[in-house]
DRENLUM-502296 format. One record per residue: residue number from 1; x, z, y of N, C-alpha, C in turn. Coordinates in Angstrom, 2 decimals, m for minus. Last residue first. Layout:
<pt i="NUM" n_px="X" n_pz="Z" n_py="Y" ca_px="X" ca_pz="Z" ca_py="Y" c_px="X" c_pz="Z" c_py="Y"/>
...
This chain:
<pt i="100" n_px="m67.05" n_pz="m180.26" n_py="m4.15" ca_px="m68.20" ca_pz="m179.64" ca_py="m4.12" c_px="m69.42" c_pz="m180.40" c_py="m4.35"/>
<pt i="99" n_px="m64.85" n_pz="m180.78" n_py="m5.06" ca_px="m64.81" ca_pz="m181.54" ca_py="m4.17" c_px="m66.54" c_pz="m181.29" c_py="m3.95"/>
<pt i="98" n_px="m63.78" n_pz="m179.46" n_py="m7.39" ca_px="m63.23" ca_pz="m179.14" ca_py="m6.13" c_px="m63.85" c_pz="m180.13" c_py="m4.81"/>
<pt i="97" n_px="m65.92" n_pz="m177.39" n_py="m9.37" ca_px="m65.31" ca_pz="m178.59" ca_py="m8.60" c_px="m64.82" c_pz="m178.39" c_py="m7.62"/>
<pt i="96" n_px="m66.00" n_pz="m174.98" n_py="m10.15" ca_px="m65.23" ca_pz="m175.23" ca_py="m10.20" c_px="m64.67" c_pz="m176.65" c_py="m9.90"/>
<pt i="95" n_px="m69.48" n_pz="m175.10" n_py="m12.74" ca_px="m68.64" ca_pz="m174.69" ca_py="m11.17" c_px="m67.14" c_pz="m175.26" c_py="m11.53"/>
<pt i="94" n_px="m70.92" n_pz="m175.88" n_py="m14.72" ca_px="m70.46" ca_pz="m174.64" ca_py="m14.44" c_px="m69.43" c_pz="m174.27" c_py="m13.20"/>
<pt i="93" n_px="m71.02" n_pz="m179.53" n_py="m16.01" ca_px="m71.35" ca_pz="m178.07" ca_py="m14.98" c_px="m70.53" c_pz="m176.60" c_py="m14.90"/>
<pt i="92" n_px="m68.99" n_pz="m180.92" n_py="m17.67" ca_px="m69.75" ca_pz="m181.18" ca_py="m16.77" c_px="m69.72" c_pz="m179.87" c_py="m15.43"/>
<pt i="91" n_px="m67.31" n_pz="m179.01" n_py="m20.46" ca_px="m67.87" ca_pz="m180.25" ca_py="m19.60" c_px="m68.59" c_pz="m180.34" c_py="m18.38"/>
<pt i="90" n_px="m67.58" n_pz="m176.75" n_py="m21.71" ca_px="m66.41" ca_pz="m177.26" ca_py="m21.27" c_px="m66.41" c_pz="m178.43" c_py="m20.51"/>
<pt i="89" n_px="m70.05" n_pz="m175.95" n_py="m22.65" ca_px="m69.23" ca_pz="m176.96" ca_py="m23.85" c_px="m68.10" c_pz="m177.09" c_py="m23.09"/>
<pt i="88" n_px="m70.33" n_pz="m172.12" n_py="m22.97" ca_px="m70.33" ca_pz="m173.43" ca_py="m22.13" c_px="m69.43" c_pz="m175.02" c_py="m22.94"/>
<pt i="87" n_px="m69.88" n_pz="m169.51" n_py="m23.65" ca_px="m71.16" ca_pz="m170.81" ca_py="m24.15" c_px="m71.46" c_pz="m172.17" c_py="m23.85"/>
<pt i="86" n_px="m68.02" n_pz="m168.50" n_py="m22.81" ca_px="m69.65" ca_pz="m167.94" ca_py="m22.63" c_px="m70.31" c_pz="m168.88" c_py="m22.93"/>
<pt i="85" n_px="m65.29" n_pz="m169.95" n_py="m23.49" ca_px="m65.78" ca_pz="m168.28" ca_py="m23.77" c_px="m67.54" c_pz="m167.48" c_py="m23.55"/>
<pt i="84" n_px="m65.80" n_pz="m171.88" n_py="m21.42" ca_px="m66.23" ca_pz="m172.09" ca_py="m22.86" c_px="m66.60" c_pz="m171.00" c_py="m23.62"/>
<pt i="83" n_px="m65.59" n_pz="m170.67" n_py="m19.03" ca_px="m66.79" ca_pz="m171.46" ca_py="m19.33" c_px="m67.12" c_pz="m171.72" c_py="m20.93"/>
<pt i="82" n_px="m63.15" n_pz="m169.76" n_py="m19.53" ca_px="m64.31" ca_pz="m168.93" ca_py="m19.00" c_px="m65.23" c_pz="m169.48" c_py="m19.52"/>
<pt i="81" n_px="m61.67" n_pz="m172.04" n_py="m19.62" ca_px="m61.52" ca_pz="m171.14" ca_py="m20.63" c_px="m62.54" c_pz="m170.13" c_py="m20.84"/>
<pt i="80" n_px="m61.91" n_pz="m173.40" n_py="m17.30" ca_px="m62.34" ca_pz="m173.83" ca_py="m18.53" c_px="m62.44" c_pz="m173.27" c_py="m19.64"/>
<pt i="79" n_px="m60.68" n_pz="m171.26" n_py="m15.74" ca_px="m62.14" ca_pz="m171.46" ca_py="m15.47" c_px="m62.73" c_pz="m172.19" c_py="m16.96"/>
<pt i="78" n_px="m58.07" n_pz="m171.19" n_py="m16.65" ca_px="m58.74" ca_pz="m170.39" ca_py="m16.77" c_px="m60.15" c_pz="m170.34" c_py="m16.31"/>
<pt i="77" n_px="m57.35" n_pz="m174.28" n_py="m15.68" ca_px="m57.40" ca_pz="m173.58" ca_py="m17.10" c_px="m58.27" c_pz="m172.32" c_py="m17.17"/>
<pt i="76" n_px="m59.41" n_pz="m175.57" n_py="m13.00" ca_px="m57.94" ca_pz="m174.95" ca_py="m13.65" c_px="m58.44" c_pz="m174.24" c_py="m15.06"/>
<pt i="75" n_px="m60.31" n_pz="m178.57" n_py="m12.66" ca_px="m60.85" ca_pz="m177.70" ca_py="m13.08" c_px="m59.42" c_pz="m176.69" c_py="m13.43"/>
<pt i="74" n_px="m62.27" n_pz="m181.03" n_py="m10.58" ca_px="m61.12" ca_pz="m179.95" ca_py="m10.69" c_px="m61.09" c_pz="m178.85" c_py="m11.40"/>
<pt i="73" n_px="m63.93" n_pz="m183.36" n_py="m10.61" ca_px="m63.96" ca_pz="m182.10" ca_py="m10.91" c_px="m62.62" c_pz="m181.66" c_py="m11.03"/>
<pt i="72" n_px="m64.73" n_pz="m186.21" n_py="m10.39" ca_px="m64.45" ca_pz="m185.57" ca_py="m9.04" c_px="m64.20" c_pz="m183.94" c_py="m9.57"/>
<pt i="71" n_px="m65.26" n_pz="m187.87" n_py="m12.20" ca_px="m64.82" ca_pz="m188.09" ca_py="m11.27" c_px="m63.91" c_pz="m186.97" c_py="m10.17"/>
<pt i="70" n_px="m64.40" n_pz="m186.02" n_py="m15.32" ca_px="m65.17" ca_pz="m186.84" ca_py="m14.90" c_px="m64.31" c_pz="m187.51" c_py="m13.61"/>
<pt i="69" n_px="m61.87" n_pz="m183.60" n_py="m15.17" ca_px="m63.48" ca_pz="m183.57" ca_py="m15.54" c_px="m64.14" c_pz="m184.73" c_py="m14.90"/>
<pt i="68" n_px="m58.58" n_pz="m182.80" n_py="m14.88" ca_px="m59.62" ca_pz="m183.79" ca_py="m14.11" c_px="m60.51" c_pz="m183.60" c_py="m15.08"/>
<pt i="67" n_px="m56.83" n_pz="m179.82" n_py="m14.86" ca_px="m56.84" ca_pz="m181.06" ca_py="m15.31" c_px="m58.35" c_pz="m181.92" c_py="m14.65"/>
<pt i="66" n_px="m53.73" n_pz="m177.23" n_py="m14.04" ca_px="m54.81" ca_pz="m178.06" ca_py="m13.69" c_px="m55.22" c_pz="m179.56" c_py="m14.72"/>
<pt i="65" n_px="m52.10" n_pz="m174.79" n_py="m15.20" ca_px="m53.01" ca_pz="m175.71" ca_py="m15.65" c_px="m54.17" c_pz="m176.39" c_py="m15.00"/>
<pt i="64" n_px="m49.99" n_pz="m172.81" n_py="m13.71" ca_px="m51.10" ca_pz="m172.95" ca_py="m13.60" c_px="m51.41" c_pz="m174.19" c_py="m14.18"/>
<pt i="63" n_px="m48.20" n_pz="m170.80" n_py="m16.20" ca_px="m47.85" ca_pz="m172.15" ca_py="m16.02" c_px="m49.45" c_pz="m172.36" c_py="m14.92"/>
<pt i="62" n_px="m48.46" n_pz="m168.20" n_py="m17.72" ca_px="m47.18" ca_pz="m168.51" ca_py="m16.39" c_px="m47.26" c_pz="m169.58" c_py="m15.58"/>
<pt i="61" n_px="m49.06" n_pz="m169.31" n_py="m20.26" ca_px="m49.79" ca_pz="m168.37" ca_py="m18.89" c_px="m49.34" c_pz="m167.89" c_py="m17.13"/>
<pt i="60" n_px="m48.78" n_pz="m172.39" n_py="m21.09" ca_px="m48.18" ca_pz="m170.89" ca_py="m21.28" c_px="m48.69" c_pz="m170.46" c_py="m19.88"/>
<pt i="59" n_px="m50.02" n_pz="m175.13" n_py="m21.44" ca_px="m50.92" ca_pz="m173.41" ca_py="m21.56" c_px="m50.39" c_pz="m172.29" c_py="m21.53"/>
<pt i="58" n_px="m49.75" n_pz="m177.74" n_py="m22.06" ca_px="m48.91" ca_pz="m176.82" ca_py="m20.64" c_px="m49.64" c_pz="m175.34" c_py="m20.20"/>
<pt i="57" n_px="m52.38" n_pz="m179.44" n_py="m23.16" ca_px="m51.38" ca_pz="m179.30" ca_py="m22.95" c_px="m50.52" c_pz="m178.18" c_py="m21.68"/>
<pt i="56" n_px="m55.59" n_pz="m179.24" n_py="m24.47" ca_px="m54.98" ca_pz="m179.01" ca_py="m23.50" c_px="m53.44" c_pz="m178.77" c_py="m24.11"/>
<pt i="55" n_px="m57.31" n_pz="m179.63" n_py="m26.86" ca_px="m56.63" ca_pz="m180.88" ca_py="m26.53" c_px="m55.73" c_pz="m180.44" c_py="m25.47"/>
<pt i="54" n_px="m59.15" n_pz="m177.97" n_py="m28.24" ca_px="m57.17" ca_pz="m177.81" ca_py="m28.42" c_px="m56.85" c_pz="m179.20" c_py="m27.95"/>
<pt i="53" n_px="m61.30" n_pz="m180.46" n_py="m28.67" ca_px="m60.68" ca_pz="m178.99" ca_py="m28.83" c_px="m59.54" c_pz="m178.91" c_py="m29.21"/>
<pt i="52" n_px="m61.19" n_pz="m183.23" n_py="m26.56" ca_px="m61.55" ca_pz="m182.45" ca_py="m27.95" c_px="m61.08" c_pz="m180.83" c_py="m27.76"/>
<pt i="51" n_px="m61.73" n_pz="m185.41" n_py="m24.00" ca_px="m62.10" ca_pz="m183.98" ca_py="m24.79" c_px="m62.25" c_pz="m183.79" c_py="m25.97"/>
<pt i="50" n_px="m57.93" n_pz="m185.45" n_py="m24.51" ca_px="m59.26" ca_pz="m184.91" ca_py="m24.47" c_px="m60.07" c_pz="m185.91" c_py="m24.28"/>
<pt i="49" n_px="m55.45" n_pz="m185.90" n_py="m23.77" ca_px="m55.61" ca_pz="m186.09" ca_py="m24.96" c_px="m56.69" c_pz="m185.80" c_py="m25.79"/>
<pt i="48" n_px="m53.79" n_pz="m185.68" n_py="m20.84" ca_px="m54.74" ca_pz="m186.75" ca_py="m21.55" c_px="m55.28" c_pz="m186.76" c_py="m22.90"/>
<pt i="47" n_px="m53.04" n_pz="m182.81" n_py="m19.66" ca_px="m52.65" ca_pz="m183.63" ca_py="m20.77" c_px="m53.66" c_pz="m184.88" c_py="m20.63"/>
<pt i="46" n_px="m52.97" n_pz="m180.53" n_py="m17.71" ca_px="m53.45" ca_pz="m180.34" ca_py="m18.71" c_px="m53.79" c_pz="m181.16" c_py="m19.83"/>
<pt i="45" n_px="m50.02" n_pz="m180.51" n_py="m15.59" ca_px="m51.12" ca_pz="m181.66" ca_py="m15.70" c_px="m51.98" c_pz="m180.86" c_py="m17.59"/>
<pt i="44" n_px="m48.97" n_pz="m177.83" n_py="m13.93" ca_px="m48.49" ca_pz="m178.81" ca_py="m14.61" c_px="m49.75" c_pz="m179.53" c_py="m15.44"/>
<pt i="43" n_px="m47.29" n_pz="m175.78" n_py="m11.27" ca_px="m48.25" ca_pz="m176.39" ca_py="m11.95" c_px="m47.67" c_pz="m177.47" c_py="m12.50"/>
<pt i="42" n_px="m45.27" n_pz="m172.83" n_py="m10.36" ca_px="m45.52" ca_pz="m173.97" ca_py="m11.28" c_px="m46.68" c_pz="m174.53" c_py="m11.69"/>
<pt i="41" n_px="m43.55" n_pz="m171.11" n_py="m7.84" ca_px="m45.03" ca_pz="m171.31" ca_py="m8.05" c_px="m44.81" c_pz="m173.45" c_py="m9.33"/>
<pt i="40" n_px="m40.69" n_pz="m169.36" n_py="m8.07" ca_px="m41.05" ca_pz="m170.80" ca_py="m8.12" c_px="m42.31" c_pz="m170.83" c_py="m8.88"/>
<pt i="39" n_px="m39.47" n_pz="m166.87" n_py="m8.29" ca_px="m40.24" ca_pz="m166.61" ca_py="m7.50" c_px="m40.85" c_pz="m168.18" c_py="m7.34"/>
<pt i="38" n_px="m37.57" n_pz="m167.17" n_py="m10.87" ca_px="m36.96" ca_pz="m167.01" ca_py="m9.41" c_px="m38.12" c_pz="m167.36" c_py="m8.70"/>
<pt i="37" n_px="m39.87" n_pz="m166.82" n_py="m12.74" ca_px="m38.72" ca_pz="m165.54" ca_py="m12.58" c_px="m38.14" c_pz="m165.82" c_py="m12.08"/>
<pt i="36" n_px="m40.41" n_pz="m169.37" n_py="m12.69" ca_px="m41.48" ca_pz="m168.53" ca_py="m12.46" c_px="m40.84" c_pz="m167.32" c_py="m11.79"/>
<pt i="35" n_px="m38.32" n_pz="m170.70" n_py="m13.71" ca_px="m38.84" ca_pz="m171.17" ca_py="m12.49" c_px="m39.59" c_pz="m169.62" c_py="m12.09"/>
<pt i="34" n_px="m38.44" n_pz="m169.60" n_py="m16.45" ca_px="m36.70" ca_pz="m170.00" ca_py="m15.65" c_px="m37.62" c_pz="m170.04" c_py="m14.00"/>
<pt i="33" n_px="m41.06" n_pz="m170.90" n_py="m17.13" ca_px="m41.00" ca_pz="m169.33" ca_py="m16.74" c_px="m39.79" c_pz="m169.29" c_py="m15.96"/>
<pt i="32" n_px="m40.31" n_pz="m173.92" n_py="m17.19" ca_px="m41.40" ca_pz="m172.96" ca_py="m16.14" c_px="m41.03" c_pz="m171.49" c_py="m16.20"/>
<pt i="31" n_px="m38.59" n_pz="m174.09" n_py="m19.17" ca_px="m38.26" ca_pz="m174.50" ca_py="m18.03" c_px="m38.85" c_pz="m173.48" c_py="m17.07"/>
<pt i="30" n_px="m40.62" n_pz="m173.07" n_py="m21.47" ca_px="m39.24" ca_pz="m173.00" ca_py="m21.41" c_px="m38.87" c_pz="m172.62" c_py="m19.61"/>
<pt i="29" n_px="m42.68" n_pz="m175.30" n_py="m21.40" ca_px="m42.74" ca_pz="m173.89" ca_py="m20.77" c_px="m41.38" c_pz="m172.90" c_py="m20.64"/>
<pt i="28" n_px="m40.95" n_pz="m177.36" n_py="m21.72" ca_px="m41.72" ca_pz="m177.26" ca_py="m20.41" c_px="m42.01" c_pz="m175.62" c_py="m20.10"/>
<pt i="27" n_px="m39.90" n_pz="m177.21" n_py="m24.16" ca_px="m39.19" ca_pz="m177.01" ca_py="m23.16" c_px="m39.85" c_pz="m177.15" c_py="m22.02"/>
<pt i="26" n_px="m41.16" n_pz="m175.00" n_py="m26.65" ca_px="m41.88" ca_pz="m175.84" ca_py="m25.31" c_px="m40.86" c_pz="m176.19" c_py="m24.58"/>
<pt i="25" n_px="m40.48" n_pz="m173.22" n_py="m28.17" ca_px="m39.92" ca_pz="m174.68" ca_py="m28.46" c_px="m40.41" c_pz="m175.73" c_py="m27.16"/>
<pt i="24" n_px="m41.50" n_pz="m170.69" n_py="m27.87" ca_px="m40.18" ca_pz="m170.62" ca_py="m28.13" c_px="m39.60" c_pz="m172.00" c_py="m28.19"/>
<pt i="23" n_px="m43.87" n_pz="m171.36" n_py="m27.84" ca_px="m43.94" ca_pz="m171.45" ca_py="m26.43" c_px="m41.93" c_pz="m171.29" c_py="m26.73"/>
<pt i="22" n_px="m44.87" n_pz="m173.59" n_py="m29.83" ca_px="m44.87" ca_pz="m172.30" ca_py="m29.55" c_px="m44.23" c_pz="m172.49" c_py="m28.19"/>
<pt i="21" n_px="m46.65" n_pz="m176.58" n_py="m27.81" ca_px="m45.94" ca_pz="m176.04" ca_py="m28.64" c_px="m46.17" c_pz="m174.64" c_py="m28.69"/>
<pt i="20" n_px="m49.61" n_pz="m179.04" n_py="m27.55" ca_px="m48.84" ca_pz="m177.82" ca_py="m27.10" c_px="m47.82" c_pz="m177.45" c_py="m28.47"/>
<pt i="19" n_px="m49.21" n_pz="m182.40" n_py="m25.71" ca_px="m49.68" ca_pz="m181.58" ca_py="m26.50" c_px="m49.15" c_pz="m179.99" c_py="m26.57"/>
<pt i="18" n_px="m47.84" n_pz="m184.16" n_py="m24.01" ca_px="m47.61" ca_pz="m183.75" ca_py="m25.14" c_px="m47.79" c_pz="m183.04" c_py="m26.05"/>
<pt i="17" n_px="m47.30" n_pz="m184.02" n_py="m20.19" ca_px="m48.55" ca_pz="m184.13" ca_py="m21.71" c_px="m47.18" c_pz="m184.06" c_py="m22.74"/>
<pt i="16" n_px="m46.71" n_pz="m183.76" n_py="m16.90" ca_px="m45.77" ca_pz="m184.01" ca_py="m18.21" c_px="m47.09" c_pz="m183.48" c_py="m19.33"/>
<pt i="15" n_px="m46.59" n_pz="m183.51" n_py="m14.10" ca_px="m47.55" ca_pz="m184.39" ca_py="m14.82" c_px="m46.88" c_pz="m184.62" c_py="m16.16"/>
<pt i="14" n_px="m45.73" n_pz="m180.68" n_py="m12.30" ca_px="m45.65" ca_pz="m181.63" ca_py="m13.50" c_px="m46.56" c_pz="m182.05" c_py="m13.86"/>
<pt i="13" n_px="m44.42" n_pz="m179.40" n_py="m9.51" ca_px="m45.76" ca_pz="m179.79" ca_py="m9.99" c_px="m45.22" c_pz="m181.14" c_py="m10.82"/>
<pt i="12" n_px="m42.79" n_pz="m176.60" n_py="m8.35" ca_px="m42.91" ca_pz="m177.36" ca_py="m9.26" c_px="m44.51" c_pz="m177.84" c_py="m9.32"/>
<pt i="11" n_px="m42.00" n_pz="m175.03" n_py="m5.09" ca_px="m43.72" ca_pz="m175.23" ca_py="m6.05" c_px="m42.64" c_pz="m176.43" c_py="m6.94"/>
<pt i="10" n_px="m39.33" n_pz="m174.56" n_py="m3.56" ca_px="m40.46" ca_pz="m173.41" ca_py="m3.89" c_px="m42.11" c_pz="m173.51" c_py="m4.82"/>
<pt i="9" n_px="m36.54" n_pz="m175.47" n_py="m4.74" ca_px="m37.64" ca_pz="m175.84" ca_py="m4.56" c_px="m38.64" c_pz="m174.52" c_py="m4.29"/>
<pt i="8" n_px="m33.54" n_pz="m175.29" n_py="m5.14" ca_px="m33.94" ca_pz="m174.11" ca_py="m3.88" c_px="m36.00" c_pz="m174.63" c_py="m3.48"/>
<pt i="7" n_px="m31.46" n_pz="m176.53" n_py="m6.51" ca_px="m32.07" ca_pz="m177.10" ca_py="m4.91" c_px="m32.74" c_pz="m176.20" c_py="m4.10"/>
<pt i="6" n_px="m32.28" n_pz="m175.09" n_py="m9.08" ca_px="m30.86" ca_pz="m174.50" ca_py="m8.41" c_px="m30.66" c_pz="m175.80" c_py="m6.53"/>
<pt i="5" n_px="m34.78" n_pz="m175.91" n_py="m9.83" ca_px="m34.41" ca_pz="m175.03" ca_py="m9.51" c_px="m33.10" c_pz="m174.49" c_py="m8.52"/>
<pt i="4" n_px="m34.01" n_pz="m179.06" n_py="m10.04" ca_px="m35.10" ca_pz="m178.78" ca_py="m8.65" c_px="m34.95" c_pz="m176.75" c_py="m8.28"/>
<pt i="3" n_px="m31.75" n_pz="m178.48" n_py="m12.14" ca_px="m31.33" ca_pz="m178.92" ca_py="m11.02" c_px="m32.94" c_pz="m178.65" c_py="m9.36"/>
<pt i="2" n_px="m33.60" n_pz="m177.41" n_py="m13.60" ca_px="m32.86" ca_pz="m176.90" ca_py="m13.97" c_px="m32.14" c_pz="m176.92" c_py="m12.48"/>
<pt i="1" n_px="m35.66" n_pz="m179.77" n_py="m14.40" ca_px="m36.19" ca_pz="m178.55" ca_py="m13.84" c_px="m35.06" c_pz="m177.65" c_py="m13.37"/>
């Protein structure tokens, strides 16, 4: 990340899992904010390790969190977060596909 930074990238996009850390030990999120605070837009893969709860990976708030729902759903973190926050199991419905 260190070197795509100092190349002069303008979007990071990581497919990197592992579950989550504090954010003081994440070297992903680590990395990302370094990125964020020279004006570098960061996404990064919300893990394989679902669906369960607390299965998302790459949650520091800085970071956009995209992950896949079934076939065709797109879902960014903060929609999934929405959806569950009101009752929603986090699955299926509630909007936010991307492929309509």
């Amino acid at each position: 990340m260190d070197q795509a930074i100092s190349d002069g990238v303008d979007v990071l996009s990581l497919s990197l899992g592992g579950g989550s850390a504090p954010y003081y030990r994440d070297t992903t999120a680590i990395g990302a904010f370094t990125a964020v605070e020279k004006g570098i837009f960061v996404s990064c893969s919300a893990g394989n390790s679902g669906p369960i709860r607390a299965s998302l990976a790459n949650v520091a708030p800085w970071i956009m969190t995209v992950g896949v729902v079934g076939l065709c759903s797109l879902w960014v973190s903060f929609f999934f977060l929405l959806w569950t926050a009101v009752g929603g199991d986090g699955g299926g419905g509630g909007g936010g596909c991307a492929c309509g």
